[in-house]
Wavefront OBJ file of the C-alpha trace (Angstrom):
o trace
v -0.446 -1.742 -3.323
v 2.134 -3.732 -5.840
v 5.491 -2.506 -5.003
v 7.906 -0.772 -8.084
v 11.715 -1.413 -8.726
v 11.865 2.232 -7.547
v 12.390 2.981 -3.702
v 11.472 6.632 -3.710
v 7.975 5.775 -4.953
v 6.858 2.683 -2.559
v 8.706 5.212 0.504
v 6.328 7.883 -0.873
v 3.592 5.293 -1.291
v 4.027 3.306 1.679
v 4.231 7.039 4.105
v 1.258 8.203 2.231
v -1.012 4.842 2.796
v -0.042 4.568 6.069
v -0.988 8.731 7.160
v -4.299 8.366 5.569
v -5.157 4.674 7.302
v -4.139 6.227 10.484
v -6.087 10.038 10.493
v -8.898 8.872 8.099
v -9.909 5.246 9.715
v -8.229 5.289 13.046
v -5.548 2.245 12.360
v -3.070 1.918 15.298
v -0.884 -0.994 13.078
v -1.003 -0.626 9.267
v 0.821 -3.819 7.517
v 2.496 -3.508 3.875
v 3.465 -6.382 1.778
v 6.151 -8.399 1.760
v 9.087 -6.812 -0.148
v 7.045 -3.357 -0.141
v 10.301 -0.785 0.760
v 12.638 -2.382 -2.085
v 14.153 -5.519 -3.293
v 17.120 -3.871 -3.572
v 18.857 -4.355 -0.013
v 19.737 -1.837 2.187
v 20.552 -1.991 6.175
v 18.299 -1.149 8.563
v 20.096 2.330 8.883
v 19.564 3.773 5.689
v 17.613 6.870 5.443
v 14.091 5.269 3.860
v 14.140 3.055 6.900
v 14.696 6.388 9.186
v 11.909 8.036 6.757
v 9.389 5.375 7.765
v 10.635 6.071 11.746
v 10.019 9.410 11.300
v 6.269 8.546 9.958
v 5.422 6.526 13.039
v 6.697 8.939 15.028
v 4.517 11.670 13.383
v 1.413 9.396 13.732
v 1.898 8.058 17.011
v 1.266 4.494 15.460
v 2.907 1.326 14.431
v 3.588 -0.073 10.926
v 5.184 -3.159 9.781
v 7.203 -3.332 6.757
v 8.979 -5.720 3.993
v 12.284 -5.024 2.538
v 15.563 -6.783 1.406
v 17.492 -6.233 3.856
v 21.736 -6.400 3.934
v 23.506 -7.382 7.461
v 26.618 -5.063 7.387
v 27.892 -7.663 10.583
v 26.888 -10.482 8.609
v 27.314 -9.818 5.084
v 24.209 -11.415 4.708
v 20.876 -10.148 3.076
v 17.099 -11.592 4.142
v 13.964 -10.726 3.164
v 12.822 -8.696 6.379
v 9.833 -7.860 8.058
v 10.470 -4.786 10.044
v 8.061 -3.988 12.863
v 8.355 0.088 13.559
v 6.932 1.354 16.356
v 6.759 5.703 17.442
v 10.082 5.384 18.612
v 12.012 3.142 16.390
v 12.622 -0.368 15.312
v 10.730 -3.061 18.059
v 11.665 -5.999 16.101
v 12.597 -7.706 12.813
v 11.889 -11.328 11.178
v 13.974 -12.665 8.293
v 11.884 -14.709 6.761
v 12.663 -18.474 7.356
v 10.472 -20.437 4.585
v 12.526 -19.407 1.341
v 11.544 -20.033 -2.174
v 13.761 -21.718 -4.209
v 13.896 -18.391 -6.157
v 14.831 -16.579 -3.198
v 17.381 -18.585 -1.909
v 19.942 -17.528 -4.410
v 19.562 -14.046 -3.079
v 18.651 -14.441 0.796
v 19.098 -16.262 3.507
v 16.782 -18.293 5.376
v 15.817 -16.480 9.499
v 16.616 -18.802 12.404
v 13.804 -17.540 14.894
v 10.354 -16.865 15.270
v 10.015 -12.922 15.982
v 7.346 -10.774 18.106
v 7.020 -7.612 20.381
v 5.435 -6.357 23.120
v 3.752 -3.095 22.307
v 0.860 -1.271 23.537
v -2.082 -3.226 21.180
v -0.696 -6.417 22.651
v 2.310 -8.761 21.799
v 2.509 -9.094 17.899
v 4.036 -11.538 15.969
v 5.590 -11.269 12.641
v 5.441 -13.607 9.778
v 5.448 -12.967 5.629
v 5.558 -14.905 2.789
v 5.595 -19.008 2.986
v 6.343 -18.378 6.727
v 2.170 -17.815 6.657
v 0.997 -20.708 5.123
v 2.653 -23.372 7.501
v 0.593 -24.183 10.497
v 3.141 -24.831 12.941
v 4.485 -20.963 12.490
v 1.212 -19.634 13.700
v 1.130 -21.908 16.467
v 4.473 -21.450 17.872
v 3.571 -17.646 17.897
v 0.711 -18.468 19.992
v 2.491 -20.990 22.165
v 4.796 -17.308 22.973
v 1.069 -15.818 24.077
v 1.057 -13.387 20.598
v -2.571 -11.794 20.264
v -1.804 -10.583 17.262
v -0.085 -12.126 14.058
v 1.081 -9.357 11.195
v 1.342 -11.260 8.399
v 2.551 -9.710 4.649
v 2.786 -11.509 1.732
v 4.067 -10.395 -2.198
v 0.696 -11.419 -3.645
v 2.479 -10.574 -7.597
v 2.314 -14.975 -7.576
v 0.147 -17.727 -6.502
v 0.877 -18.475 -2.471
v -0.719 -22.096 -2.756
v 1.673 -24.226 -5.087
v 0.056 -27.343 -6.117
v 1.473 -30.581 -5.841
v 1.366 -32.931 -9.230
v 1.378 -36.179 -6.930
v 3.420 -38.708 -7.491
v 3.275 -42.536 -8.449
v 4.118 -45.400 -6.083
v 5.139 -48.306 -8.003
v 3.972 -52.007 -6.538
l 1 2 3 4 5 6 7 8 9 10 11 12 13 14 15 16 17 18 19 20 21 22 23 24 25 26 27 28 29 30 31 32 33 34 35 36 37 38 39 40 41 42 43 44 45 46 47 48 49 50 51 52 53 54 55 56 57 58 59 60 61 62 63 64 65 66 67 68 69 70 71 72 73 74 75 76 77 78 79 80 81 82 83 84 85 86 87 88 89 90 91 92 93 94 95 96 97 98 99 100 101 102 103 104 105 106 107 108 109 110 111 112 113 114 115 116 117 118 119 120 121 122 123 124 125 126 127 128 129 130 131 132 133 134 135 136 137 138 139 140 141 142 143 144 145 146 147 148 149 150 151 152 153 154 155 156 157 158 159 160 161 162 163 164 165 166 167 168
């Protein structure tokens, strides 16, 4: 789905995709883009986050999630990848590949993230994280079996590079 400015309707969107790919096709771990709660930032405490607990929860399944999220220890914001398992929050992974868009308004993650859970150990990467090599590998090097990627597919992933001109 392409995510809207408004919260209330990718919540509504996001619990609504995720029921119906869990009781109509049997998922067990439903992915949403990158950025898919809001680009506005909230902490990991604020109700739409507890919202999407409750849903797992409810489902007895696990969803990952992208939001903007704000560090009230840090004073910091990220671009997050929340991975939400029946009982809460197993893990999050601030994006570490920023844009230069993005880096007015985030800041870059320090470490790669996974979590054990019952499918297997899952790692989480989104955005430019994806398309480096070396990000996928470390996750296996850490034994992952699974790698949750998101991405905000509203722009081209694969920039092109114009080359440039050695002089001799």
């Amino acid at each position: 789905f392409r995510p809207a400015p408004d919260l209330d309707a990718n919540l509504a969107t996001i619990r609504r995709m995720f029921r119906s790919s869990v009781t109509e096709r049997g998922a067990e771990l439903v992915v949403f883009p990158e950025l898919s709660l809001t680009t506005r930032a909230v902490t990991l405490q604020d109700p739409a986050v507890g919202q999407l607990m409750q849903a797992a929860a409810a489902e007895s399944a696990w969803l990952v999630v992208g939001l903007a999220e704000s560090d009230p220890v840090e004073g910091r914001q990220y671009n997050s990848l929340v991975l939400i398992v029946p009982d809460g929050i197993e893990a999050v992974h601030r994006k570490i590949h920023l844009r230069h868009g993005e880096r007015a308004l985030f800041e870059a993650g320090s470490a790669w993230t996974y979590a054990d859970i019952p499918l297997g150990r899952v790692g989480l990467l989104h955005g430019d994280d994806l398309l480096l090599p070396e990000s996928g590998r470390i996750l296996a090097l850490n034994a992952c079996d699974v790698i949750a990627g998101s991405a905000d597919n509203r722009e081209r992933i694969m920039m092109g590079h114009s080359g440039r001109t050695v002089e001799q």
